[in-house]
C-alpha positions in Angstrom: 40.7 -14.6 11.2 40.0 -18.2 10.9 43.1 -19.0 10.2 42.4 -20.2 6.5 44.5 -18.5 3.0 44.6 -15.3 2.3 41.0 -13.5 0.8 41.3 -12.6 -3.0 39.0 -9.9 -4.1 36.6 -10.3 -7.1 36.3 -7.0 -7.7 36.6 -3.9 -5.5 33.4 -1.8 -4.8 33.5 2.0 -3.2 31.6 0.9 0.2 30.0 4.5 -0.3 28.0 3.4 -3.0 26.7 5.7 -5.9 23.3 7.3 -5.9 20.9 5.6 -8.7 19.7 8.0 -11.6 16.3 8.4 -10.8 15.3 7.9 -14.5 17.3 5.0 -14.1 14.9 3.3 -11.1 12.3 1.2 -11.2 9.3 1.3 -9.2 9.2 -1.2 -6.5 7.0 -3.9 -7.3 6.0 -7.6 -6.4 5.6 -9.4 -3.3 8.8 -10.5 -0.5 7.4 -13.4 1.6 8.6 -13.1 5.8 5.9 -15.8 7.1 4.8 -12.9 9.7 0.9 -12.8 9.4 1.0 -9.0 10.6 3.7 -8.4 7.6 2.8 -10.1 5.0 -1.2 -9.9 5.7 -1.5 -6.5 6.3 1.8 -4.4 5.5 3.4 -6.2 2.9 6.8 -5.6 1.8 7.9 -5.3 -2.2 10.8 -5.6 -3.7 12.7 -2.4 -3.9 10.9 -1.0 -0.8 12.8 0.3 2.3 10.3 -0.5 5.6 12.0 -0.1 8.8 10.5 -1.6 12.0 10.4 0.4 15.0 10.9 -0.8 18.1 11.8 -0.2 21.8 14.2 -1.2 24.5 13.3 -4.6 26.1 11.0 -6.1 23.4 11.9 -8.9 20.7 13.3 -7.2 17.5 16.2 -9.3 17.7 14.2 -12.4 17.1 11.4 -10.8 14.8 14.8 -9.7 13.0 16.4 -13.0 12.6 12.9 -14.8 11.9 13.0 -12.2 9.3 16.4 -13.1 8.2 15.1 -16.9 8.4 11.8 -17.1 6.5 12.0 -14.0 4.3 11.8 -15.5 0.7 10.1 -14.9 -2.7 7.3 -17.4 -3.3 6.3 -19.0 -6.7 9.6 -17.6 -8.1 12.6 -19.3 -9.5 14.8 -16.3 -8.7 18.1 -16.4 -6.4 17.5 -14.3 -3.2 19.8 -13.8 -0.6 19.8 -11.7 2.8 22.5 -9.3 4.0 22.0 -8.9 7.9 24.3 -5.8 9.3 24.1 -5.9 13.2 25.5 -2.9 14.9 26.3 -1.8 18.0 25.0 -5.4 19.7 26.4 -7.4 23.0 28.9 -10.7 22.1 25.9 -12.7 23.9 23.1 -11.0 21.2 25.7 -11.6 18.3 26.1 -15.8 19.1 22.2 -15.8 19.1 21.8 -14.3 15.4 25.1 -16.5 14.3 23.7 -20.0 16.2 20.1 -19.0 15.5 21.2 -19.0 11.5 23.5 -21.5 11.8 21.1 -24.6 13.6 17.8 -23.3 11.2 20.1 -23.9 8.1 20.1 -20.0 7.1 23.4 -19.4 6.7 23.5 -20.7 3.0 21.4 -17.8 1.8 22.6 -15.2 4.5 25.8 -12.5 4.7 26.5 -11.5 8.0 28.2 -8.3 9.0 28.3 -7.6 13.1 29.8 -4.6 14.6 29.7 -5.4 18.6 29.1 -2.6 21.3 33.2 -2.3 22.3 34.2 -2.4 18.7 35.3 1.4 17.8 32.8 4.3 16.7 33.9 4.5 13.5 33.3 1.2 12.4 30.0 0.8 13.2 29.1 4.0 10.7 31.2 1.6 8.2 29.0 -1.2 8.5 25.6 -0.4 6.7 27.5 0.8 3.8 29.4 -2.2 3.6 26.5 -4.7 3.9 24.7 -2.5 1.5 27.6 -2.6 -0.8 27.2 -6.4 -0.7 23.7 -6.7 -1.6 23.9 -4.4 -4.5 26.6 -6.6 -5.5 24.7 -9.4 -5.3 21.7 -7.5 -6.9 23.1 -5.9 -9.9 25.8 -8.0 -11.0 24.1 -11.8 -10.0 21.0 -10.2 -10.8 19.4 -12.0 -7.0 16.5 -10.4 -4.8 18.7 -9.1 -1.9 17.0 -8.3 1.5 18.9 -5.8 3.5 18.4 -6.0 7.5 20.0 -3.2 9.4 19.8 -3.4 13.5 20.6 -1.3 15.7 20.2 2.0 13.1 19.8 4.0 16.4 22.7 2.7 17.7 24.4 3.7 14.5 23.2 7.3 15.1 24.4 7.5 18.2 28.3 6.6 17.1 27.2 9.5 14.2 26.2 11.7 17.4 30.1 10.9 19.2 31.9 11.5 16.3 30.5 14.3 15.4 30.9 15.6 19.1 34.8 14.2 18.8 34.9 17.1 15.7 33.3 19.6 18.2 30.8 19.9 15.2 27.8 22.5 15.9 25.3 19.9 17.5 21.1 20.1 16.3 18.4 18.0 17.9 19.6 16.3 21.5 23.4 16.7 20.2 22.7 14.8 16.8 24.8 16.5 14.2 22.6 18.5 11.8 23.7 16.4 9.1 21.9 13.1 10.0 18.9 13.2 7.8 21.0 13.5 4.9 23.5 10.6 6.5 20.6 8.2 7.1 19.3 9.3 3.3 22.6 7.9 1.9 21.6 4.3 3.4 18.3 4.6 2.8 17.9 5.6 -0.4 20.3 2.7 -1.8 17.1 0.6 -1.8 15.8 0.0 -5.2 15.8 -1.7 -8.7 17.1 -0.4 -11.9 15.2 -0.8 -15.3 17.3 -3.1 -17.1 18.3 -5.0 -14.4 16.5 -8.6 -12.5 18.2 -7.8 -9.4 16.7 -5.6 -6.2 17.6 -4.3 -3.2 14.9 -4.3 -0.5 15.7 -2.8 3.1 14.5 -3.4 6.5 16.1 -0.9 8.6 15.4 -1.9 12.5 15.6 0.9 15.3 15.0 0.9 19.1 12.8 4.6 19.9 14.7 5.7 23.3 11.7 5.7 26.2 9.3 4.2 23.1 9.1 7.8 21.6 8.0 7.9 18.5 9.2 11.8 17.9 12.7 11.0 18.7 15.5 12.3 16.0 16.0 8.8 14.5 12.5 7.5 14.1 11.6 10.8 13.1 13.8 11.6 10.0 14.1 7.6 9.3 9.9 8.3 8.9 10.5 11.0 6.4 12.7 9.0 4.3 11.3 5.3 4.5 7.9 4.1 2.5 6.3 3.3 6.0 6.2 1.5 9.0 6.4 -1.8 11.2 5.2 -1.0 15.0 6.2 -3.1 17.8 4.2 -1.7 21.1 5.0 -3.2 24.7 1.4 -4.0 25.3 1.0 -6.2 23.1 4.3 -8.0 24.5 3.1 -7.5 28.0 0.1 -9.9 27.0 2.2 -12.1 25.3 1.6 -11.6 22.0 4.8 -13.0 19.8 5.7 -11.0 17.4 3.7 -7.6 19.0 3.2 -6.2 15.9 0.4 -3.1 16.4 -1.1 -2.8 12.7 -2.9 -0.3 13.5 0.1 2.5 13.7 2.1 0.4 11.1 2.2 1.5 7.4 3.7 0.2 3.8 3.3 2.7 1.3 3.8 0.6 -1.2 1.9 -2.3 -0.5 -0.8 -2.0 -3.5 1.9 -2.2 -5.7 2.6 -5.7 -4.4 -0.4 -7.8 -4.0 -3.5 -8.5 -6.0 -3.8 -11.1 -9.0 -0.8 -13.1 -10.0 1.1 -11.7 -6.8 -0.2 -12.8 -4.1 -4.3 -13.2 -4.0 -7.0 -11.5 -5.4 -9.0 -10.7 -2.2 -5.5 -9.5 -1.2 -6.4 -5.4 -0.6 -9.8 -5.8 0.7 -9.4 -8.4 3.4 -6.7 -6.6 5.1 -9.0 -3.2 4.8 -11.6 -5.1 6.3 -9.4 -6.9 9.2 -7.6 -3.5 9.8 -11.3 -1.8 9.9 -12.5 -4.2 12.9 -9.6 -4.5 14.9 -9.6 -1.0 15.1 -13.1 -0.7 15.6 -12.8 -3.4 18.6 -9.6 -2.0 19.6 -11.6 1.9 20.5 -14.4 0.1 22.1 -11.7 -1.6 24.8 -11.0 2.0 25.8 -15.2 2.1 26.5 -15.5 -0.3 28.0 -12.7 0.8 30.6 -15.1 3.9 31.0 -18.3 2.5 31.2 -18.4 -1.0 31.4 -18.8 -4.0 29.1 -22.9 -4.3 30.2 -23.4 -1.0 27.6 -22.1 -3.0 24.9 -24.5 -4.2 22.1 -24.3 -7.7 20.9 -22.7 -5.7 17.8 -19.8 -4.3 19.8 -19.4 -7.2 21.8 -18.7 -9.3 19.1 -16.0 -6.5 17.6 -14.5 -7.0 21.1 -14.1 -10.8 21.4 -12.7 -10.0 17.3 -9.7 -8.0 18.8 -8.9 -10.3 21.5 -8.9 -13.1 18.6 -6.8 -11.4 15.9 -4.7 -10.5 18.1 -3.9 -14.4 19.3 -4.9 -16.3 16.2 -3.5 -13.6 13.7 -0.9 -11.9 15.0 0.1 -14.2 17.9 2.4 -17.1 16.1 5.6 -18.8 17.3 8.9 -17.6 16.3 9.8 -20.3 14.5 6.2 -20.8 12.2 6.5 -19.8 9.2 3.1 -18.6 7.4 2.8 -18.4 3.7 0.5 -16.1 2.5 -1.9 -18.2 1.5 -2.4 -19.4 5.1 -2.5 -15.6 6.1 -5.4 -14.6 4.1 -7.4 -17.8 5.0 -6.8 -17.0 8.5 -7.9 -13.9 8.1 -11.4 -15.3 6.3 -11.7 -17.5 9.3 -11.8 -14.2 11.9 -14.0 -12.3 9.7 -16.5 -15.1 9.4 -17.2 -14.7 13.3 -18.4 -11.5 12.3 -21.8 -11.2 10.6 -21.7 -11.0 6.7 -23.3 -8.0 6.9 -20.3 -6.4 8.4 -17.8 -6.9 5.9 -19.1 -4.1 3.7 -15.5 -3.3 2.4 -15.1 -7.1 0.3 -16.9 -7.8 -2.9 -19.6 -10.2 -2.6 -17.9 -12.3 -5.0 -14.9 -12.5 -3.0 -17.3 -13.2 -0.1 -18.8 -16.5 -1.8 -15.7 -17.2 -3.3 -13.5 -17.4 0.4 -16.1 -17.1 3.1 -15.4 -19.9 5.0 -19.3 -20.7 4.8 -19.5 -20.7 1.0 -15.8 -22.1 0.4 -16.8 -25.6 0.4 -20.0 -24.9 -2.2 -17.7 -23.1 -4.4 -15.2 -25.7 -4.7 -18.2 -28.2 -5.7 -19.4 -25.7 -8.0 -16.1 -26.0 -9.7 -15.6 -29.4 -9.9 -18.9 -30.4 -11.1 
């Protein structure tokens, strides 16, 4: 292709893959940095996890994708880590973004790229997961590195499943998917993981556009049933300019708790996200009242649950697409929002946490400590 000598092989791989013994896996564990606030703050992804990101036509997975791709890292770690993008299915015009996006940010040194564009042929793009996956365990299990495995467009993957299958004249199930497809999309899946014995992981972050932003659709649906959770990008959030429009709310990682806390990433980890996620939601249901009846019913209580929504939403989710937040920065962000609120509120953080990070008390404690 580039016009340089001819490619020897290493080794060759079966791009297929082999499934892992389940005796054989370990449990995902510890933390992957991304710099997203809404990520790492409040859905944190682990090593070993698969989390895809569901999105919809229109709205900025590609960029959330290659900040992903960008930032993603483990902190505090001298471990090799590497990221294997897969792009299927994408315009020439969306494939020179991702390729001069990695190339001018200094990315590409840690980054394999594998792009399938929208005229390349069917079959190809149902190639091109396995192939990136067959990389990153590769990289994983023989260099023993922390491999993150982005996969976009896994809907338009489907849909080349859904032609083929139709080119067979195959019995067709849901909207002419072939009835096979849970158990195709659990053979990509499900090569997320570590193995005891080994330093190496796999880690995947499937992304997929819901057609008409339904939720119930064929692929989000069986990608929900096989995945350890969610990421939720919702238009309204991009309507009001909110970069990246992550809605935590819907969003979900499973296994979360088995990545934070002491000696991962902080302490106070668990319980200020359960308190953040409990007042955005709690100022998020009293917007819908106040379209009803009015913000002059409020109380001073709701009212300041209210202006707490509007905040999080442009202090803590709301960051640039090239800022990159470490997680340190995330949690004392998310201190700063809570300390609007008043202490009595935040009934779901140990007091000691409270005088230990509270903005109020963070300065007293740091004397306390020195002298």
């Amino acid at each position: 292709i580039d016009g340089g000598p001819e490619v020897i092989p290493e080794d060759e791989w079966d791009i297929h893959g082999a499934p892992i013994n389940p005796y054989s896996r370990a449990y995902p564990s510890e933390f992957i940095q991304t710099g997203l606030s809404a990520i790492d703050g409040m859905n944190t992804l682990v090593r070993g996890q698969k989390l895809p990101l569901f999105s919809g036509s229109g709205l900025p997975h590609n960029m959330v994708a290659a900040q992903i791709a960008r930032q993603a890292k483990v902190p505090g770690k001298e471990e090799e880590f590497a990221v294997v993008f897969a792009a299927m299915g994408i315009t020439s015009d969306e494939a020179r973004f991702f390729r001069e996006d990695f190339e001018k940010r200094g990315a590409m040194d840690k980054v394999v790229m594998f792009v399938n564009l929208a005229d390349d042929p069917a079959i190809e793009r149902l190639i091109t997961p396995r192939l990136a996956l067959t990389s990153a365990e590769f990289l994983a299990f023989e260099y023993d590195m922390h491999v993150l495995v982005i996969l976009t467009d896994m809907t338009s993957y489907a849909e080349a499943l859904r032609e083929i299958s139709a080119a067979r004249e195959e019995v067709p199930g849901r909207r002419g998917y072939p009835g096979y497809m849970y158990t195709d999309l659990a053979t990509i899946y499900e090569r997320a993981g570590r193995i005891h014995g080994k330093k190496g992981s796999v880690t995947q972050m499937p992304i997929l556009t819901m057609p008409h932003d339904d939720i119930t659709h064929p692929v989000p649906d069986l990608t929900g049933y096989i995945t350890e959770g969610q990421i939720y990008l919702e238009r309204g959030l991009h309507m009001r300019g909110i970069y990246p429009p992550i809605n935590v709310l819907p969003s979900l990682s499973r296994l979360m708790n088995e990545g934070i806390g002491k000696g991962k990433t902080r302490e106070d980890h668990r319980q200020v996200a359960d308190q953040l996620y409990y007042a955005y939601a709690e100022g998020r249901s009293l917007r819908e009242l106040v379209a009803v009846v009015g913000e002059e019913a409020l109380t001073d209580r709701d009212r300041q649950y209210l202006e707490f929504a509007d905040r999080y939403e442009r202090e803590f989710v709301n960051q640039g697409p090239y800022e990159d937040r470490d997680i340190e920065t995330t949690l004392d962000l998310g201190w700063e929002l809570l300390a609007s609120l008043p202490e009595g509120e935040l009934k779901r953080i140990d007091p000691a946490f409270i005088e230990k990070y509270h903005p109020k008390y963070r300065g007293k404690t740091a004397a306390k400590s020195s002298g």
